[in-house]
MARDOTOR-901380 format. One record per residue (C-alpha): x, y, z. Coordinates in Angstrom, 2 decimals. Example, Ala and Ser with C-alpha at 12.3 -4.5 7.8 and 13.67 -1.06 7.14 Angstrom:
<nodes>
NODE; 12.30; -4.50; 7.80
NODE; 13.67; -1.06; 7.14
</nodes>
This chain:
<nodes>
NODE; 0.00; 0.00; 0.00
NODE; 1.25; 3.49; -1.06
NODE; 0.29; 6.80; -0.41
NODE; 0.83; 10.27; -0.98
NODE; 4.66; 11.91; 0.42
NODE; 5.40; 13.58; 3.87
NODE; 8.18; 15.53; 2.23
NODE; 7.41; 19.09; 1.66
NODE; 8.98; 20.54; -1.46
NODE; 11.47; 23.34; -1.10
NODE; 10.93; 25.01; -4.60
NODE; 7.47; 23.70; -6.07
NODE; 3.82; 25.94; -5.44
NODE; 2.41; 22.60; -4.66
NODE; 3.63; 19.19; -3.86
NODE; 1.40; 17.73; -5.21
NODE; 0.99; 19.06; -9.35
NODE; 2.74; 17.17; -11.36
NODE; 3.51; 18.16; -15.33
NODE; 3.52; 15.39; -17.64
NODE; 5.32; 15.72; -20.77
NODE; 5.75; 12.19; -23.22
NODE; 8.31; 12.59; -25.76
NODE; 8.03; 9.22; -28.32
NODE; 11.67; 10.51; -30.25
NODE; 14.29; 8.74; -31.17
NODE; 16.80; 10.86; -33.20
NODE; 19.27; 11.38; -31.25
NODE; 20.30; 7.84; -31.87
NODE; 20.00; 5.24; -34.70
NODE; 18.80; 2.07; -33.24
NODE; 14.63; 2.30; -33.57
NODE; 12.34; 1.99; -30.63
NODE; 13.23; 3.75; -28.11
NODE; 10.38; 6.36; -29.30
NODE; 8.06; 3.50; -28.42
NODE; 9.61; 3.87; -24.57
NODE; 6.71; 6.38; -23.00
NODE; 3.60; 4.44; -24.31
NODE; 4.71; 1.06; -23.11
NODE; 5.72; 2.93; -19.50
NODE; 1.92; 4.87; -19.35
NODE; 0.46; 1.16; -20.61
NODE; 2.48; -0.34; -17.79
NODE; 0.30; 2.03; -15.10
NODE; 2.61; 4.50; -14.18
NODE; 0.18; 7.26; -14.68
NODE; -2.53; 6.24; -12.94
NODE; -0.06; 4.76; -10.19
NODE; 1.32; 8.17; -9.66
NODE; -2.18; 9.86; -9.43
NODE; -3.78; 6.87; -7.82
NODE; -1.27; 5.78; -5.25
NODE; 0.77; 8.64; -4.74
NODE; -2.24; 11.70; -5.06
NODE; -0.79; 13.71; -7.66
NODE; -2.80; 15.99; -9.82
NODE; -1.68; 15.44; -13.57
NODE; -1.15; 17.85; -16.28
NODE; -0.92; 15.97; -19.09
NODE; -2.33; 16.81; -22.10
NODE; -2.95; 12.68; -23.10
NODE; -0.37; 12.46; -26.14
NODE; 3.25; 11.30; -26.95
NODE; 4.25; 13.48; -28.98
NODE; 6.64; 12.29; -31.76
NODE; 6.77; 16.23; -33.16
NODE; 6.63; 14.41; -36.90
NODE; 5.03; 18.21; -38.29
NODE; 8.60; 19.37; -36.94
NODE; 10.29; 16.86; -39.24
NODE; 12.57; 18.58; -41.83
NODE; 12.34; 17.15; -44.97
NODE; 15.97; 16.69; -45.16
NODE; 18.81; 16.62; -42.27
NODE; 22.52; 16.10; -43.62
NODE; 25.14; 15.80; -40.91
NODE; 26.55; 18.89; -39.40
NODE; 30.02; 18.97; -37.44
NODE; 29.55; 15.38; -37.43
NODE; 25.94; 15.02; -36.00
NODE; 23.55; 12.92; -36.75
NODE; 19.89; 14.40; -37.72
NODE; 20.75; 17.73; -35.91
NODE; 18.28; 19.54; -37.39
NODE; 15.47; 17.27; -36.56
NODE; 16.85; 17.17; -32.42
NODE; 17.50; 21.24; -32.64
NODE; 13.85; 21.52; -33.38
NODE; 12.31; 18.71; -31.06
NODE; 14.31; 20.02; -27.73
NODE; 13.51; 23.82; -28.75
NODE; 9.90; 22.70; -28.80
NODE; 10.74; 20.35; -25.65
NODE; 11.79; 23.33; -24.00
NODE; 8.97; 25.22; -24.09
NODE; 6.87; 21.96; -22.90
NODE; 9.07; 22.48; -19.61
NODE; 8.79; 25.51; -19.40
NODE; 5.04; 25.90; -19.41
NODE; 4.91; 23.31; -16.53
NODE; 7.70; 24.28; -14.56
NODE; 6.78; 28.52; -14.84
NODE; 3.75; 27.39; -12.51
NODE; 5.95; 25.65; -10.07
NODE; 5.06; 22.37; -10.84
NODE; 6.84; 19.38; -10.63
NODE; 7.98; 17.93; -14.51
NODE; 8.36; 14.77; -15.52
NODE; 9.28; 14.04; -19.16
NODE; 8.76; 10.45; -20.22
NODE; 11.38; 10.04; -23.52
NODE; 12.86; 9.00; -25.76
NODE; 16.52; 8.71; -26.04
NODE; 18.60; 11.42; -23.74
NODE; 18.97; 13.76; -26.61
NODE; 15.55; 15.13; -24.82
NODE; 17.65; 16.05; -21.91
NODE; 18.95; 19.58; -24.13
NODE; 15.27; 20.44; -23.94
NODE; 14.25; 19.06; -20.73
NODE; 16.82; 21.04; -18.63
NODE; 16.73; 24.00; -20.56
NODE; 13.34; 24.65; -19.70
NODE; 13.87; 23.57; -16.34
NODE; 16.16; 25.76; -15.85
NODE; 14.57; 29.04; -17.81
NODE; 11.41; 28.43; -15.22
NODE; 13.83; 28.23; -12.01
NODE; 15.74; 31.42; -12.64
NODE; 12.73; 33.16; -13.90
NODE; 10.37; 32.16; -10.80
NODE; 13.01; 31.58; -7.90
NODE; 16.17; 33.64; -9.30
NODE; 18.23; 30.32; -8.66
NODE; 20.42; 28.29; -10.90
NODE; 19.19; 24.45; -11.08
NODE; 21.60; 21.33; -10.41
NODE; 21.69; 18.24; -12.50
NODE; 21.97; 15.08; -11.05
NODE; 22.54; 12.88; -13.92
NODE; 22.13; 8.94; -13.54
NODE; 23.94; 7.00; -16.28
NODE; 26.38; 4.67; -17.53
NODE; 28.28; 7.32; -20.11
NODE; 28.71; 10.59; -19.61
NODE; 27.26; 12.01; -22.78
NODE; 29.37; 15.27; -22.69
NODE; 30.99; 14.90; -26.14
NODE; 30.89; 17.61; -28.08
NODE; 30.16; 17.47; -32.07
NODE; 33.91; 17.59; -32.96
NODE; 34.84; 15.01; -30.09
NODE; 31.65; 12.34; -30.30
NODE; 33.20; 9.63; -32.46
NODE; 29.35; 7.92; -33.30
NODE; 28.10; 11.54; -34.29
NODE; 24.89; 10.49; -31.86
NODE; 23.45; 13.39; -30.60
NODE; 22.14; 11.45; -27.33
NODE; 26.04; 11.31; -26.43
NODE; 25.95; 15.42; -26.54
NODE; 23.33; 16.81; -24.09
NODE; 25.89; 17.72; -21.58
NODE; 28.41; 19.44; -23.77
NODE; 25.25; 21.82; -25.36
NODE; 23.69; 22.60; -22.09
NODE; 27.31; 23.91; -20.70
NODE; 28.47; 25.66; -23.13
NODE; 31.60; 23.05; -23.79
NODE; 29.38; 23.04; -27.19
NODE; 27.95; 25.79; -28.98
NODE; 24.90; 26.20; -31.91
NODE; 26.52; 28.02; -34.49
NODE; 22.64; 28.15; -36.11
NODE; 19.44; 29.29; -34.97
NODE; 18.25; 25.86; -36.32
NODE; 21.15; 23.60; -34.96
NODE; 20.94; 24.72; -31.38
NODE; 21.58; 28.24; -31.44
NODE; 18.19; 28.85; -29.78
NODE; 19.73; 27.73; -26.33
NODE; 21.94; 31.12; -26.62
NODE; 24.78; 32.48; -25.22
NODE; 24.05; 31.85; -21.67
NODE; 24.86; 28.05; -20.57
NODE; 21.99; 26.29; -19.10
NODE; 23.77; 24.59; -16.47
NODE; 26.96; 25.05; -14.61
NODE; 29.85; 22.16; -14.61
NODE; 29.88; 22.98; -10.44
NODE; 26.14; 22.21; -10.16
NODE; 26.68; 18.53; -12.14
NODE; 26.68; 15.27; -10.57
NODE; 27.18; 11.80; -12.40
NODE; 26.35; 8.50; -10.83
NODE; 27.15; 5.48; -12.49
NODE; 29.77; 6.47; -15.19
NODE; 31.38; 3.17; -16.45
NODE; 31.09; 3.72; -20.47
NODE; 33.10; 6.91; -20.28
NODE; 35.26; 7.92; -23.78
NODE; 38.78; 9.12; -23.74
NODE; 37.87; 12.65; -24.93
NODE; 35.09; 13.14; -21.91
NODE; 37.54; 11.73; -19.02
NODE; 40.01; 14.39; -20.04
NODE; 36.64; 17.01; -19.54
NODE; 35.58; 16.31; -16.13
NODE; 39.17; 16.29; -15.07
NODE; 39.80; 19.16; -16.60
NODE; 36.81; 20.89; -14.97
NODE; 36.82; 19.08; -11.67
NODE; 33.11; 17.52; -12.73
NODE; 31.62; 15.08; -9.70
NODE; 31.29; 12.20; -10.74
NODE; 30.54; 8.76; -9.61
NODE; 31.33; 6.13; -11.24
NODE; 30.84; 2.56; -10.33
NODE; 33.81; 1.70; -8.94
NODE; 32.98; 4.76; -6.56
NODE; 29.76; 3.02; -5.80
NODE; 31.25; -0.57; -5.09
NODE; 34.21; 1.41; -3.01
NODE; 31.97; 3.64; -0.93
NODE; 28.28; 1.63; -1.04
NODE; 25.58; 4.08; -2.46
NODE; 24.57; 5.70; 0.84
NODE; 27.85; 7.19; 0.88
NODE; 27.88; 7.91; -3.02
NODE; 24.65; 10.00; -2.44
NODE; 25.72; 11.47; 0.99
NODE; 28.80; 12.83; -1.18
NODE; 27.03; 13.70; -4.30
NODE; 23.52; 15.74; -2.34
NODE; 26.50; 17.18; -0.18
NODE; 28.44; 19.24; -3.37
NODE; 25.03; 20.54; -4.59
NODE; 23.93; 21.65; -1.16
NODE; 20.60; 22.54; 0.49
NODE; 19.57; 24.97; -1.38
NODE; 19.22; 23.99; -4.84
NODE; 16.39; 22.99; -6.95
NODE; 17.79; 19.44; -8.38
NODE; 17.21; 18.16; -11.69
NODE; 17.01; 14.55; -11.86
NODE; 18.11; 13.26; -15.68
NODE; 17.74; 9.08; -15.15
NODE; 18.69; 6.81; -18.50
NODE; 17.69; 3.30; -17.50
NODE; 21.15; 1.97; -18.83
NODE; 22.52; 3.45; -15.76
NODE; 21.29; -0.21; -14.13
NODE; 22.79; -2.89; -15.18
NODE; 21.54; -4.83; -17.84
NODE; 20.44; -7.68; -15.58
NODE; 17.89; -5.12; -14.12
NODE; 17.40; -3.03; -17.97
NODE; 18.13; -5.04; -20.59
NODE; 16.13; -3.61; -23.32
NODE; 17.68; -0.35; -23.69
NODE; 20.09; 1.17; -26.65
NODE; 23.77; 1.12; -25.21
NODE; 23.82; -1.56; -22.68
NODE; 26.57; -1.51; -20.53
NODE; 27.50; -4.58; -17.88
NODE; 28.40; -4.15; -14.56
NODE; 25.76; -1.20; -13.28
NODE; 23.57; -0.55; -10.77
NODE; 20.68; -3.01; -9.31
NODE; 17.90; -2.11; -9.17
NODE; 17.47; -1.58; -5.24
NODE; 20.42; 1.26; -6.07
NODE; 18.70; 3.08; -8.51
NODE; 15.61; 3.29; -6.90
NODE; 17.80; 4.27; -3.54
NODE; 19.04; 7.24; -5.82
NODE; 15.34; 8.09; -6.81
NODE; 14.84; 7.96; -2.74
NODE; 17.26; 10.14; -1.82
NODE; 16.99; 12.98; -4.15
NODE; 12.83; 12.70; -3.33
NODE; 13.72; 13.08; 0.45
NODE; 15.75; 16.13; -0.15
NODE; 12.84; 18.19; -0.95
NODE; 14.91; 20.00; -3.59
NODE; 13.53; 18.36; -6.92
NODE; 11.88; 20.02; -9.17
NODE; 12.02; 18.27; -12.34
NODE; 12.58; 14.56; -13.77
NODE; 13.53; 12.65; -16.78
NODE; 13.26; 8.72; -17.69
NODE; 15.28; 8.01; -20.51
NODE; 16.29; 5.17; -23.26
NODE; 13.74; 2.55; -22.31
NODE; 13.02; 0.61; -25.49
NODE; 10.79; -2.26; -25.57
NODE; 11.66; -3.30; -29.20
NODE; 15.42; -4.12; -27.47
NODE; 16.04; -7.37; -26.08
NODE; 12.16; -8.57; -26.32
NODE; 12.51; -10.87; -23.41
NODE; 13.23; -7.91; -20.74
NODE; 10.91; -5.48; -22.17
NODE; 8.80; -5.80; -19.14
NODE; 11.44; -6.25; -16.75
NODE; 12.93; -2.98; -18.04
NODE; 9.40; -1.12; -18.23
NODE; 8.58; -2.21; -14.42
NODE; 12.38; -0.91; -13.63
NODE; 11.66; 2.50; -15.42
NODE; 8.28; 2.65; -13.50
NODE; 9.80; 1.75; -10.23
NODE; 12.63; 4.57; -10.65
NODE; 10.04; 7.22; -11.18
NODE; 7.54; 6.51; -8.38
NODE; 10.39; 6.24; -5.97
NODE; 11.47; 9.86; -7.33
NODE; 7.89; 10.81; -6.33
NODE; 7.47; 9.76; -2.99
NODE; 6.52; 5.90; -3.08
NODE; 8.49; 4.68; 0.32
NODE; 8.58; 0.95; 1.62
NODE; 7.04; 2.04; 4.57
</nodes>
């Protein structure tokens, strides 16, 4: 039995108004599916769960939205990207989704889709937060690769491997229509970015958060320290007082736990962990916005379910469903 959280939110109007936003996209990779990833988790229950068992009020406007009138009719590669016109426009409309949620101090959470969304997910996040509270947000981003490549470094050309790099600033939109919408301003500050769960990290992106003195967590971190310490650490460098973020890809748990997702990577996080992680940033009061990424049932038919459930699990422990 479930019921409503205790925890009273630091920056939200109301605990208990919750923005809904389904993104079924898939460009920002090339393996098809993943687009499929917020239908099978709203078929699964997780809607009605969170409204049901947990007392939210939804705003959800009852579609996944695949943006295909956004579609340009062609999208050569750019600086090495793949389809960067079609991503530009989905996260600028993305964005604005966010935004219109988030302006009325709701909680967000965006359903995707591969973590390309993320570009348009935290920018609006964060336009909302410094427009209603004056604050910058913090990212906590849960994942097995780092996805802070920029366009010249990313060796696949995936824009899902990017997100990081364009909402910093390490990458720049030298076009209106190939991200120059985000502007000059970065959207999120390399001190107010955590990674848990790094273990798929490229050569080019170690060299970046050592560089920039990035906290991060990988799983050697979590198997050295246990992940009550790992989140002790990681809630203690963004502090008390500011709103968090939370950007979850499902491949951040091991495959055992997630096997149908894109870029599989052994040796991750149970499950137990990851909802732990959803636990602890729900107890801090401090979140105001949430993303489940890369779940795609088409991937690894067997554990479609197994990986759905997981997704669905992550996200009501983010919301407030306790064991006790």
């Amino acid at each position: 039995m479930t019921s409503p959280s205790t925890i009273s939110p630091k920056f939200l109007c109301a605990g208990n108004e919750l923005g809904v936003v389904a993104v079924g996209f898939s460009g920002g990779q090339r393996k098809p599916g993943v687009d499929a990833g917020p239908t099978a988790l709203i078929q699964a229950g997780l809607l009605t769960q969170l409204k049901e068992d947990l007392g939210y009020t939804l705003h959800h406007d009852d579609e996944v939205h695949n943006y295909s009138s956004l579609m340009p009719q062609s999208d050569p590669d750019y600086r090495n990207m793949k389809n960067p016109l079609a991503v530009s426009v989905v996260t600028q409309r993305l964005a604005t989704q966010v935004y219109d949620h988030a302006k009325h101090g709701h909680l967000v959470l965006t359903l995707g889709g591969d973590h390309s969304i993320a570009i348009g997910t935290v920018a609006g996040t964060s336009r909302a937060i410094k427009e209603r509270l004056g604050r910058e947000i913090a990212v906590i981003w849960v994942d097995a690769h780092a996805d802070i490549n920029t366009p010249e470094t990313s060796v696949s050309g995936n824009i899902h491997g990017m997100p990081i790099a364009f909402l910093t600033g390490l990458a720049k939109g030298e076009k209106e229509e190939m991200f120059g919408w985000l502007g000059v301003e970065p959207k999120l500050s390399l001190k107010k970015l955590v990674y848990i769960g790094l273990r798929d990290v490229d050569k080019c992106e170690k060299k970046v958060l050592r560089d920039h003195g990035v906290r991060a967590f990988s799983m050697h971190d979590v198997d050295k320290y246990g992940i009550a310490r790992v989140m002790e650490m990681a809630l203690g460098h963004i502090g008390t007082d500011t709103p968090i973020h939370l950007s979850f890809d499902v491949d951040a748990l091991d495959p055992q736990w997630a096997p149908s997702t894109g870029t599989p990577v052994r040796g991750g996080l149970t499950l137990r962990e990851g909802d732990y992680i959803a636990e602890c940033v729900h107890e801090t009061g401090s979140l105001v916005a949430m993303d489940l990424v890369e779940v795609n049932p088409s991937l690894e038919a067997m554990g479609a379910q197994e990986t759905i459930r997981a997704g669905c699990s992550l996200v009501r422990c983010a919301l407030g469903d306790t064991l006790l």
